[in-house]
Each structure stands twice: as C-alpha cells, then as structure tokens.
C-alpha positions in Angstrom: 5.8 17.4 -18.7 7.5 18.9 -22.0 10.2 20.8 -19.2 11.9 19.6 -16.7 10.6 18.1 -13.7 9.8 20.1 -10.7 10.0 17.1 -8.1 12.8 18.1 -5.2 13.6 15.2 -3.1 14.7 17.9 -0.6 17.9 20.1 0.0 20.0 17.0 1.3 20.1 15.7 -2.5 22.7 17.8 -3.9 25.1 16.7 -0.9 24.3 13.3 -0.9 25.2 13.0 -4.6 28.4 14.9 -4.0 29.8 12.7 -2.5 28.7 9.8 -4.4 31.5 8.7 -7.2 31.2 10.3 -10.6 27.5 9.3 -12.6 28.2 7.1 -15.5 25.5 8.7 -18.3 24.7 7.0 -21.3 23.7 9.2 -24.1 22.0 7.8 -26.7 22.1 10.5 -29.8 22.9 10.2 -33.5 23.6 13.9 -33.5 27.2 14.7 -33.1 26.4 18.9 -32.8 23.8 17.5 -30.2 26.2 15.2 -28.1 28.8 17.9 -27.8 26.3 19.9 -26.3 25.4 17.4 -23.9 28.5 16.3 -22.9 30.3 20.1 -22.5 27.0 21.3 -20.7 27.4 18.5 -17.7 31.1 19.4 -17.6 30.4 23.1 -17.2 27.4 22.3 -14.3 29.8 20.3 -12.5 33.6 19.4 -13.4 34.4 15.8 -12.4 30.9 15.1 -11.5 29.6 12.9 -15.0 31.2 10.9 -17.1 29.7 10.4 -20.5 29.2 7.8 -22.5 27.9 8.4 -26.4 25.9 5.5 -28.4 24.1 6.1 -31.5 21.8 3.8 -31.4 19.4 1.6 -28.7 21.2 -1.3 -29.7 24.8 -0.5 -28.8 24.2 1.1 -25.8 21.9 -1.7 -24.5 24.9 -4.6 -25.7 27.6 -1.7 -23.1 25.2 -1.3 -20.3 25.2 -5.3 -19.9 28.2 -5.3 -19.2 29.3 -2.0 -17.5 25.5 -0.8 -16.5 25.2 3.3 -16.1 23.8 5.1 -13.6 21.5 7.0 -16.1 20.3 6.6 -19.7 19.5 10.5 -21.9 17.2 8.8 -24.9 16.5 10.6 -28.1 13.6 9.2 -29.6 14.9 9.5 -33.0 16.9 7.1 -33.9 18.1 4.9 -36.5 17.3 1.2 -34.7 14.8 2.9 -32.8 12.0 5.9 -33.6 9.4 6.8 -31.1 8.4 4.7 -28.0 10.7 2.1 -29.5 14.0 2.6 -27.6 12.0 3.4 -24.3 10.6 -0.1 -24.5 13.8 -1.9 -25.4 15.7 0.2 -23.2 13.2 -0.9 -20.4 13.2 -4.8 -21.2 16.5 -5.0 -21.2 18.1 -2.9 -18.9 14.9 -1.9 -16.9 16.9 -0.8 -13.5 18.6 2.2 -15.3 16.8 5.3 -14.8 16.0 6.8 -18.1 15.2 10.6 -19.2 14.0 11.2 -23.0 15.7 14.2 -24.4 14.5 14.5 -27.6 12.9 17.5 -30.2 9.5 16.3 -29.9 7.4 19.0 -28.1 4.4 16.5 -27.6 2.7 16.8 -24.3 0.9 13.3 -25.3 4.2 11.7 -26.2 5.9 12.8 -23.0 3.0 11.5 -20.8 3.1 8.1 -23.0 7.2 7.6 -22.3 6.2 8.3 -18.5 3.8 5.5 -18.7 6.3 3.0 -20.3 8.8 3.7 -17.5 10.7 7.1 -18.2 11.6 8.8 -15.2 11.7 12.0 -16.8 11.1 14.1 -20.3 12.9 17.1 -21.5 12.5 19.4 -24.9 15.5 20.0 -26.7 14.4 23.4 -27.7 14.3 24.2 -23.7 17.2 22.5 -23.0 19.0 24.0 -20.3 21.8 22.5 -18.4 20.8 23.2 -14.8 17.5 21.5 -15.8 19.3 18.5 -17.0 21.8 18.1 -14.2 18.7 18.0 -12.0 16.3 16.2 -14.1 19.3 13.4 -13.9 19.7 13.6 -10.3 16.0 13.3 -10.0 15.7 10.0 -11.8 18.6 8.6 -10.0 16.5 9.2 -7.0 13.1 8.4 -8.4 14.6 4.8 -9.6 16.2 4.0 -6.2 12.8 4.8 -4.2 11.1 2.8 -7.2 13.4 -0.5 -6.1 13.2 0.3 -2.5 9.6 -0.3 -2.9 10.0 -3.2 -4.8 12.0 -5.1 -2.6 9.6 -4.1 0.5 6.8 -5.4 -1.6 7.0 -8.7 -0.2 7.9 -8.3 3.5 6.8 -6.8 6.4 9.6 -4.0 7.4 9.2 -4.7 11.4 9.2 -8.1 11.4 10.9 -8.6 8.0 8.8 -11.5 7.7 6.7 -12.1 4.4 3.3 -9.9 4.3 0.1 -10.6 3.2 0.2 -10.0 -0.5 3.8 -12.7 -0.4 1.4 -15.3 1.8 -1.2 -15.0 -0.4 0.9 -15.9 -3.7 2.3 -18.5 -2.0 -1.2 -20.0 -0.6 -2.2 -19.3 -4.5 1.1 -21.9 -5.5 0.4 -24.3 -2.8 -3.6 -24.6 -3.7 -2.5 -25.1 -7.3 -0.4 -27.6 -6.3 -2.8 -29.6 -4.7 -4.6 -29.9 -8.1 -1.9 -32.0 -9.3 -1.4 -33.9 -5.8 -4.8 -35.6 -5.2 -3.1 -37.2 -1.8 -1.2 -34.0 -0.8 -2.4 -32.2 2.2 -1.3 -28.5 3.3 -2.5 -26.7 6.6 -2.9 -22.8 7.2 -2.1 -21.7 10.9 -3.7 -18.2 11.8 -2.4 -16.8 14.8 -3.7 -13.9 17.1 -1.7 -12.7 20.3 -3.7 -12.7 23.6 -3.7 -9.5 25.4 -1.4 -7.8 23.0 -3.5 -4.2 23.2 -2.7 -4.7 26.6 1.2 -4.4 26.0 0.9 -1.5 23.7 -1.7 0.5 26.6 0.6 -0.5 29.4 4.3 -0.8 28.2 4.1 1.4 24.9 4.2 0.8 21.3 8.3 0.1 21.3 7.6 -2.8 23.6 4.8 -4.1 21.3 6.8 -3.7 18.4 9.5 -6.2 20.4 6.7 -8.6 21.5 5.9 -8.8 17.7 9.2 -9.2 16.4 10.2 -12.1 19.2 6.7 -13.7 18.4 7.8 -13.4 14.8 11.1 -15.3 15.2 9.7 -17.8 17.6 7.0 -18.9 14.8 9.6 -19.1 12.2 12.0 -21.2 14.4 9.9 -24.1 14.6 9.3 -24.3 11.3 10.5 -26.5 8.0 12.5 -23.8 5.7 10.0 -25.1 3.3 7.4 -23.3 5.3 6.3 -19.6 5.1 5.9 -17.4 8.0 4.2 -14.3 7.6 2.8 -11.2 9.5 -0.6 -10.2 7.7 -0.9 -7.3 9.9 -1.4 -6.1 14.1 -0.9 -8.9 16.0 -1.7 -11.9 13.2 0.7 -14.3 11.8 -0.1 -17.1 9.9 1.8 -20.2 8.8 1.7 -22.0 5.3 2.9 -25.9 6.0 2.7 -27.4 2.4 4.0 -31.2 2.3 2.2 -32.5 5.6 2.5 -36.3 5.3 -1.2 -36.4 7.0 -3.9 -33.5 8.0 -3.2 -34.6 11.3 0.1 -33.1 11.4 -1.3 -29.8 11.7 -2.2 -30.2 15.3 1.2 -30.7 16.5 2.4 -27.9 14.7 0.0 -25.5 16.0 0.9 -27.2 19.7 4.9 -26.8 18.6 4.2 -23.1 18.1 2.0 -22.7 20.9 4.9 -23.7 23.1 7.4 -21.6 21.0 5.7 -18.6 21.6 4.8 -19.3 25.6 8.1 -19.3 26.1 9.2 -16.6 28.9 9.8 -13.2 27.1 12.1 -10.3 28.9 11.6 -6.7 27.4 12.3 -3.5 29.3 12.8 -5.5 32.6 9.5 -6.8 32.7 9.0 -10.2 32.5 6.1 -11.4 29.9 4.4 -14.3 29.5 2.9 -14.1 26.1 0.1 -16.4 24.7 -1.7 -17.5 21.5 -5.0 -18.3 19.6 -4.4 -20.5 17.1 -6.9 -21.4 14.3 -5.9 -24.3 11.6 -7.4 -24.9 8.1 -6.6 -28.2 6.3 -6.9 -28.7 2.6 -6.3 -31.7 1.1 -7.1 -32.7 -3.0 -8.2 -30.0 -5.2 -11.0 -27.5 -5.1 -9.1 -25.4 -2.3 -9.6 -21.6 -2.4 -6.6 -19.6 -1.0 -8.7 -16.8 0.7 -11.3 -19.4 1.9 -8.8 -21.3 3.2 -7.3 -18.3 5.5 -10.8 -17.2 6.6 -11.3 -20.4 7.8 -8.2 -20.5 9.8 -9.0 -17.1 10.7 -12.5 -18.2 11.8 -11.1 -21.0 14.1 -8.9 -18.7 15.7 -11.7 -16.6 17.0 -13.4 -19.6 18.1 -10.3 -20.6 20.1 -9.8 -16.8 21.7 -13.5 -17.0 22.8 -12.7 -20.3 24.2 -9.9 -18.9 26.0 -8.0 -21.9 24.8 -4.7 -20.2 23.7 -3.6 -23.6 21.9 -6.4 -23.1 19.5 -8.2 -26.4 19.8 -9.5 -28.3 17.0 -12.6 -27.5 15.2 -16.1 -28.5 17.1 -17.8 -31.0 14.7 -21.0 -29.8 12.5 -23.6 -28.8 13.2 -21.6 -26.7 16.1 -19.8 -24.9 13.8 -20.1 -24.2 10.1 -16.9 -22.9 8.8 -15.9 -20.4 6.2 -19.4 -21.0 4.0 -21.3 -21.0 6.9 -20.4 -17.5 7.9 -19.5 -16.0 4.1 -23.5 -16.7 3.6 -24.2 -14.5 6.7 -22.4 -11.8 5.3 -24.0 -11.9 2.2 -27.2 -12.0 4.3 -25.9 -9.3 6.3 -25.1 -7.2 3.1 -28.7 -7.8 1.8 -30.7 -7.0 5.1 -28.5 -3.2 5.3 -26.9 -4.9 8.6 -23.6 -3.6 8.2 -21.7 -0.8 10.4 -19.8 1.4 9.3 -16.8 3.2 11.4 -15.0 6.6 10.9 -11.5 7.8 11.2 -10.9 11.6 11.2 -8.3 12.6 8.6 -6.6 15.7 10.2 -4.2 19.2 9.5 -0.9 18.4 11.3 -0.3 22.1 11.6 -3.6 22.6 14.2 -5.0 19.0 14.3 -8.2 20.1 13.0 -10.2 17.1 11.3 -10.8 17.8 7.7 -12.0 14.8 6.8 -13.2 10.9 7.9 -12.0 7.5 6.2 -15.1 5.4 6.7 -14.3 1.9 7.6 -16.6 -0.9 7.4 -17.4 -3.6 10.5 -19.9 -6.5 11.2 -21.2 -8.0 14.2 -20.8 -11.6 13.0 -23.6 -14.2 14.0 -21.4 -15.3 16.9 -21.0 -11.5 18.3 -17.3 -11.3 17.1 -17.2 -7.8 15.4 -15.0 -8.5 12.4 -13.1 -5.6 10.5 -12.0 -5.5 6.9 -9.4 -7.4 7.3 -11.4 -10.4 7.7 -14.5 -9.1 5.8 -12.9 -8.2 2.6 -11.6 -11.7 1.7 -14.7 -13.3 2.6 -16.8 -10.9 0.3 -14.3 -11.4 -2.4 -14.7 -15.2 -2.2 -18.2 -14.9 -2.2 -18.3 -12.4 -5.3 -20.0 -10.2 -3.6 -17.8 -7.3 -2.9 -18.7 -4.6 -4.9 -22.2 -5.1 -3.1 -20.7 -4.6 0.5 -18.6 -1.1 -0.9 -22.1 0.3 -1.9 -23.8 -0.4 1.2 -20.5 1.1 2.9 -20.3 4.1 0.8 -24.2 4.7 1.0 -24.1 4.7 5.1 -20.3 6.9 4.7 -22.1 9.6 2.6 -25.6 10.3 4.4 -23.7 10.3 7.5 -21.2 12.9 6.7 -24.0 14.8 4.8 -25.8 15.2 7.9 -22.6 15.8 10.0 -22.1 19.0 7.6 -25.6 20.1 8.0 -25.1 20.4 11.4 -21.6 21.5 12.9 -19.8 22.6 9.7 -19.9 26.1 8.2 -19.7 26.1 4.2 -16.3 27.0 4.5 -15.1 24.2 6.9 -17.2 21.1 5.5 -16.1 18.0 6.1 -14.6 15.8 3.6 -15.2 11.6 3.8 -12.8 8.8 2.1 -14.0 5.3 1.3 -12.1 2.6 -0.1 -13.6 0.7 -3.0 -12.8 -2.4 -4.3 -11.2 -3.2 -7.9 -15.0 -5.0 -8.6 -16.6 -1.4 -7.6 -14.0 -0.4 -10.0 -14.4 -2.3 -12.9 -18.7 -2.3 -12.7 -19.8 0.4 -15.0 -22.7 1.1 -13.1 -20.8 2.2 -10.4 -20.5 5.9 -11.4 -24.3 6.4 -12.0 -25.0 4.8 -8.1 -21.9 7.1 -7.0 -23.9 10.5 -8.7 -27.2 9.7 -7.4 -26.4 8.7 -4.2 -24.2 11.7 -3.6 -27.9 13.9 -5.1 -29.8 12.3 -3.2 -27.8 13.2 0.3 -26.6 16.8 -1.1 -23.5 16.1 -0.2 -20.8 18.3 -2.4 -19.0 15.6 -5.0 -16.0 17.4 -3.8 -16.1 16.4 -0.6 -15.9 12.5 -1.1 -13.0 10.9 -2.3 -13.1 7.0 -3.8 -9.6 5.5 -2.2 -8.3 2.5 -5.0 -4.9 0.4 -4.5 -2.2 -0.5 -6.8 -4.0 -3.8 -7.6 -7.2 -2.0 -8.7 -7.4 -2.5 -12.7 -5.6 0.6 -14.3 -5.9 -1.0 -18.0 -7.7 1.1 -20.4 -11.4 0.2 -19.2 -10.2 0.9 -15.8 -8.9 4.2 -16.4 -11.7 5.1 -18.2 -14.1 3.8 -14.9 -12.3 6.4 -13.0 -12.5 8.9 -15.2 -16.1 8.6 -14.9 -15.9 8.8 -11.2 -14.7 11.7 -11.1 -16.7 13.2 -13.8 -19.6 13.1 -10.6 -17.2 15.2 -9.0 -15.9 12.7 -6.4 -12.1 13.0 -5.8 -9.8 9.8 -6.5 -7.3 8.7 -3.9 -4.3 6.0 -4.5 -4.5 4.6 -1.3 -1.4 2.5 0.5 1.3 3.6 -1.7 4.3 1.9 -0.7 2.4 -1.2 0.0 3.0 -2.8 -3.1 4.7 -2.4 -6.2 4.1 1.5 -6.2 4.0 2.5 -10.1 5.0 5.7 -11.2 4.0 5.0 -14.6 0.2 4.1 -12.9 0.4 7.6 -11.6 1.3 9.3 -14.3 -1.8 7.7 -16.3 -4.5 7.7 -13.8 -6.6 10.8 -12.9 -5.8 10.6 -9.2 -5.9 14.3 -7.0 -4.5 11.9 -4.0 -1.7 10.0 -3.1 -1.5 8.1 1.0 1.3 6.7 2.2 1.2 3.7 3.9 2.0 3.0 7.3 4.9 0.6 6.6 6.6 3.7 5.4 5.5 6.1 8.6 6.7 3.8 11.0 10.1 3.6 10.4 10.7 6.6 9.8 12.7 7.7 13.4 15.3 5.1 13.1 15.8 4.8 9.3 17.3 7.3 7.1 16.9 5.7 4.0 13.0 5.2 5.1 12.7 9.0 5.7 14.6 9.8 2.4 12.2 7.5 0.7 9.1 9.2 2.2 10.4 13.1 1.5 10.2 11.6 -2.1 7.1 10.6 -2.3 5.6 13.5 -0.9 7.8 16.0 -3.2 6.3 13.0 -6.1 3.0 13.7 -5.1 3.0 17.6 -5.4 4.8 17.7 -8.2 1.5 15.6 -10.3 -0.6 18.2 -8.3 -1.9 15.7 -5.5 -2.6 16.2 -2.1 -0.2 13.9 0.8 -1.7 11.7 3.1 0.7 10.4 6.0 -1.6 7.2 7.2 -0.7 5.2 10.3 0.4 7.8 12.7 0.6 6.4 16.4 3.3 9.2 18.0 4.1 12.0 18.5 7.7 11.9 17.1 6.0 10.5 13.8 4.2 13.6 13.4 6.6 16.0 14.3 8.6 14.5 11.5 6.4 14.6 9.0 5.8 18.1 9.8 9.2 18.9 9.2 9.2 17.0 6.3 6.3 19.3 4.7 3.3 17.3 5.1 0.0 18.5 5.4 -2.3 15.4 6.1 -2.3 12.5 8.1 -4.3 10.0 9.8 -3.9 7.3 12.3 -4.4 6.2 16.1 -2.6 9.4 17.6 -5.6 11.9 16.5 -8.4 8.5 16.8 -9.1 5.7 16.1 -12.4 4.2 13.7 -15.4 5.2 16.0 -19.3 4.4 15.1 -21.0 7.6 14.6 -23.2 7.2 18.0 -19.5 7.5 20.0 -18.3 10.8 18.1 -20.1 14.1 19.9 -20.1 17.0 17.8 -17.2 15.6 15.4 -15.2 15.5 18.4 -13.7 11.6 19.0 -13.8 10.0 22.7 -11.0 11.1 24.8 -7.8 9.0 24.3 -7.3 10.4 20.9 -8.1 12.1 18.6 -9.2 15.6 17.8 -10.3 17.7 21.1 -11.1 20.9 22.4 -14.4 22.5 20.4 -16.2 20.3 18.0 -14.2 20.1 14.7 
C-alpha cells in the first residue's frame, strides 16, 4: 500500500476520462517546493487535463469544497490544523463524497492501511512519487468513489423491479413495529406474495419473459397501494407489502383481495397472452410486542398455506389448533436443528474457461412439518428470531464438510480436490467457540482447511472482536469469503481491514450486466478491486449464456449460478456430475 495502487478498472478508463471536463484537484500541502511539484507534474502528464487547487490546511479546503466541491482531494498528513489521521477524518465528515488519496512522507505500511480503513481511496509515498503513478492513482479513486455511490444508492432497491429490497423492507417493518410501541390502538398488516406457476414462465417462455412478468406484477402491487405503503421484491418471485395506518386489522383482507385482482389482471408479453395468479399470506400486528422478522414469517407461512390450498387469494388464516403460526413452526425448527433433521443442498462453483466444478456452495433446506421444503430464505429469519442460528450454521457446516470429504476420497485426485463454501451467520461469527468446532470438525473429516471457505456479508460484525473471530478462522486454515458484494453498502474500508482471500459478486450486479453499461463498468471494477487485495472473483447468479461469455471477457475466473446447476441433495449428484438440465456434464468433475 506505501506505492501506488495497481487496480485497472480496464483499458476504457483513460478514454472515458478524456473526454470528461478537466478534474478539479484539491491539494492540500503546507509545502510550497512540494505543491509546485504537484501541480507542474499533472500539467506535464496531461496539458488541460487538471486543474489545481492549493490549500494549506484541512480547514480551508473543506470551507472551498462546500461551495465549489472537487473531483479529488491529494492529503498530506502533516499539517498545521491537522496531523495524522486527523484531516482524513474531517475530510471524510465533511465532504465524504470526494475521493481522497494521502500523499504524504510517511512510509508506514500501518498508517497507509489505517487511512484505507477511514475511507481513503488511495495512499502514495512522497519519496516514490512519480507522476504517471499519481495521474493514475487519481483517476482510480475517481472511479473507486463513483462504484462506491453506485452501490450505495442500489443498496436499497431491487435493480429489475426498482422496487425496495429486502434489507429497505426490513428497516421499514423495524420503524413501523416501533411505532406500534407508542400506538397501543394502531394496527399494521404485512402481505407476502408468491406467483403461481412462475417457474413455469421462465421453463417455457425464457428468463426475459419472467423478468417482464416480475416487473408488471411489481407495478401492479404498487398501484393499488397508499403512497404511504411500501412495496418491495424480497427476492424470485416474492413481494411483500407493508400497510402501516390500517384503521382496523380487518382492512388487510381487502387489500390482499385488491391486489389479488390487480395482479389477475390479463398480462400480454411476447404475444402470448398470460393469466397470472397469486398466493397471498397476511400477518396482522396490532399494540406492541411485534417482531419484524416474525411478523414476515408469518405472512410468509400463510402464503404457503394458501399455495397448498390452491387458493390464489390467500384466504385467511384457519383458527387454532389448525394452524399454529410463526412459533408453532420456529419450535419445529429448533426441534429439527436438535434431532440433526436438516438437509443440506450443494451448488457447484465452476472455471468459466472449461466449466469444470471446483468447488460446491452448500445450501441449507428443511422439510417443514407440513411437507413444504423451505430454503434459507425463509429458514434464516426464523432461526434468527428464535436465537438459534449459529446452531443451524453448525449442523449445516458439519453435514457440508463430511460430505465433500468423502466426495474427495472418491472421484478427486490430490491435485483436483474439491473445494466447499458455506455461509455463516454474523452469531457463528461473533461465538468464540466457533473456530475451535471449525478445526475439529474439519480433523475429524480430514478434509484439507484449504479447501473450505466460511462466506460472511457486509452485515457480519467487522469491529475489532469481529476481525479478530476471523482471524482465528482462518488460523484453522479455512479460507474467508465476502459474500454478496454489491448487495449492500459494499465497504472498501471493511475490505481493506478484514483477512478475506474472497470476494462474490452478487447477482443484482450479473444480471444487468448485457443492457447496462454503467452496471458492466461497475463490475470490471470490482473484479480488478478484488485482484488487486490478492482475492479470488466469484461471479454468482449466472443463468445465460450471454452472462458468461461476458464475464469471460471481462477476466473472470469463477462463477456460480443456475446455468452450470442448481442446489442438488447429494443423493441426486452421480460422480460430482449434476442432473441433466444444468450444470457440469460430460465425465465426473
């Protein structure tokens, strides 16, 4: 980190900034000798193509960029307002959507990690200063900070749909619970809805008409509703509906019916004439005590009593003892958890450049006491609720690790063993017996550490104790993966602080990818991101064919998704080679 950084967005850079206007820089050095260098170097690189603005100290150039912001800030860290980490935090609080690179005569390989973390893009030695490496080094934050915001703002919403996702539902089912507290006679309802026959779509018509169907069912929901009301896609073919203010519990019935009828409504796509359909679950709260993720799995549970029911209105809930709701099943699957009843899935991971399988993602299911199998999805909130999640990711990663164990024993040569991912919660995370059960297990089972790799998301605790937790993990030998990058609020201070050797994009960012330039430019970056900090590229979520071929010509290794298989139970893969329909074929992998 004490040179310049080696990340290349790609060769299109150079000419996209070209013919961008000039880049306002903001310079922020007490050294005249020192900002004459600066300022005659980016003239030399590149006549016309920076214009420089000198401060000499944080403050004045903070009370300037107010008013007339910059399209990049060069810090020195000493300063006489500001010595050390003290203008990159002020710098950051107060003007935190200006890329910043610390140019400074502190060769400290601590110190440059430690400005990375507090949100520099970049951190160059004076005594290797070299003006190519600057020009770039700028260009590179520039880029760095406008993926960095592009991910912000996607955060929140779904990017087919461009309706709120699960993470904005969920703060907003958090508001409306809390709400409630304060409202003893306030109701609100929770809608979960699942489209009938959808996979049916996708198999017959393809994944573009899918993609339509969703989007239409999408605008349908949100036309009926009270601009009050949130309307989000939570992933597939689920949608669910946050009424807040209902002026009785019964009100949630004819809403469900009003959306019912929205979405029955005749539907033309490709010159086929659909006639789509709903299940509809509803989950009223009303007073305090409600729990936002057992208030969605009970939705979520009614809706799966209404699909079985083949009642596409999503009727209301049969009274006790016929059905139990949300407890009623979350103390199953703590049973279930208990007892060792749980399944466990696996998706291959392959090489784009022969399709070889070098590795599973093991995905948990459970065959519910109704005969539903349920997926994460649904399982993950309910275990969290219950507080018993770090439970379930041992059982999972138990089962993941003596099955891949054997599968090396028997179809893989030493030099072609297969690797196995499992995700594991921020409670797995944060236990710190969880290292000790990870190095036993993995004895136990002879598998190689190497081969397994512990997948975490952004929301998985990266303070100081969790840090430290993964540290640990991969003191066994186990590999760390950042899983769903681009989901969330992607960090690039988290990743250049935790001891990751993985980085997997998320499917939100894959699937755009043919239509969307600015979606492609985004994903070249996070791959040239991720081999620059030394970490292999996942690509997850690939369904076609032109996907693939575009992330091959985009340089990526990896990927995973429904074009080469989906999650199969052990008993349906022969010889590590996944049912036909997908997949990896041909000779067992």
């Amino acid at each position: 980190m004490t040179g310049a950084s080696k990340l290349d967005p790609g060769p299109d850079l150079d000419m996209e900034m070209l013919t961008e206007d000039p880049i306002e820089v903001a310079l922020v050095e007490d050294s005249d000798d020192w900002a004459e260098l600066v300022g005659d170097s980016l003239k030399l690189r590149m006549p016309g193509r920076y214009q420089l603005r000198r401060f000499s100290t944080v403050t004045s150039c903070i009370e300037s960029l107010r008013l007339s912001p910059a399209g990049c800030i060069l810090l020195d860290l000493s300063l006489p307002d500001a010595d050390g980490m003290e203008g990159v935090d002020a710098l950051q609080l107060e003007v935190p959507g200006v890329p910043l690179v610390v140019l400074t005569g502190m060769d400290d390989d601590a110190r440059a990690v430690e400005a990375v973390r507090r949100g520099a893009q970049d951190y160059l030695v004076k005594q290797r200063f070299d003006v190519d490496d600057l020009a770039r080094s700028i260009q590179h934050a520039i880029q760095r900070k406008r993926v960095e915001s592009e991910l912000a703002r996607e955060a929140f919403y779904d990017p087919l749909t461009k309706l709120p996702n699960r993470r904005l539902l969920m703060d907003r089912l958090s508001v409306a619970c809390a709400r409630l507290e304060r409202k003893p006679d306030a109701s609100i309802a929770v809608l979960f809805i699942d489209l009938d026959r959808f996979k049916a779509v996708n198999d017959e018509m393809g994944h573009d008409a899918g993609d339509r169907l969703l989007v239409a069912t999408g605008d349908r929901i949100n036309r009926t509703m009270r601009p009050s009301d949130t309307t989000a896609r939570i992933g597939g073919d689920e949608f669910v509906v946050l009424c807040e203010e209902l002026r009785s519990p019964a009100d949630s019935d004819r809403i469900a019916e009003r959306v019912a009828q929205a979405i029955a409504e005749p539907l033309f796509i490709d010159g086929q004439e659909l006639h789509p359909t709903a299940s509809i679950g509803v989950a009223v709260a009303a007073g305090p005590g409600a729990v936002p993720e057992a208030l969605l799995g009970e939705a979520d549970s009614e809706m799966y009593r209404a699909k079985r029911r083949n009642d596409s209105r999503g009727a209301p809930p049969a009274p006790e003892p016929a059905q139990r709701g949300m407890r009623g099943i979350m103390a199953d699957l703590r049973d279930a958890v208990e007892r060792h009843e749980l399944s466990v899935a696996f998706q291959p991971i392959i090489r784009l450049e022969d399709r070889e399988a070098v590795g599973v993602e093991a995905l948990v299911r459970w065959h519910g006491t109704a005969g539903e199998l349920l997926t994460p999805a649904r399982l993950i909130p309910m275990a969290e609720a219950g507080g018993f999640m770090a439970d379930l990711d041992r059982e999972v990663i138990a089962e993941a690790i003596t099955q891949v164990a054997r599968w090396n024993r028997e179809f893989r040569a030493p030099a072609a063993r297969l690797g196995c991912s499992v995700n594991c919660s921020g409670a797995t995370i944060a236990d710190p017996t969880f290292p000790g059960f990870l190095g036993r297990t993995l004895d136990r089972n002879g598998l190689v550490p190497e081969l397994l790799t512990i997948e975490i998301t952004e929301d998985a605790p990266l303070d100081d104790a969790g840090i430290e937790r993964i540290a640990e993990i991969k003191a066994t030998g186990a590999r760390v993966a950042l899983d769903d990058f681009g989901a969330g609020f992607s960090s690039y201070a988290s990743l250049a602080s935790t001891p990751l050797d993985e980085l997997k994009l998320d499917r939100s960012l894959i699937a755009g990818l043919d239509g969307d330039p600015r979606l492609t430019a985004i994903v070249r970056a996070a791959l040239a991101l991720g081999t620059d900090l030394g970490l292999s590229v996942v690509a997850e979520g690939v369904e076609t064919e032109a996907e693939a071929a575009q992330l091959r010509g985009l340089g990526f290794e990896l990927a995973q998704g429904f074009l080469f298989g989906r999650p199969e139970f052990a008993t349906n893969i022969r010889g590590l080679t996944w049912p036909s329909g997908g997949g990896p074929t041909g000779s067992p992998v």
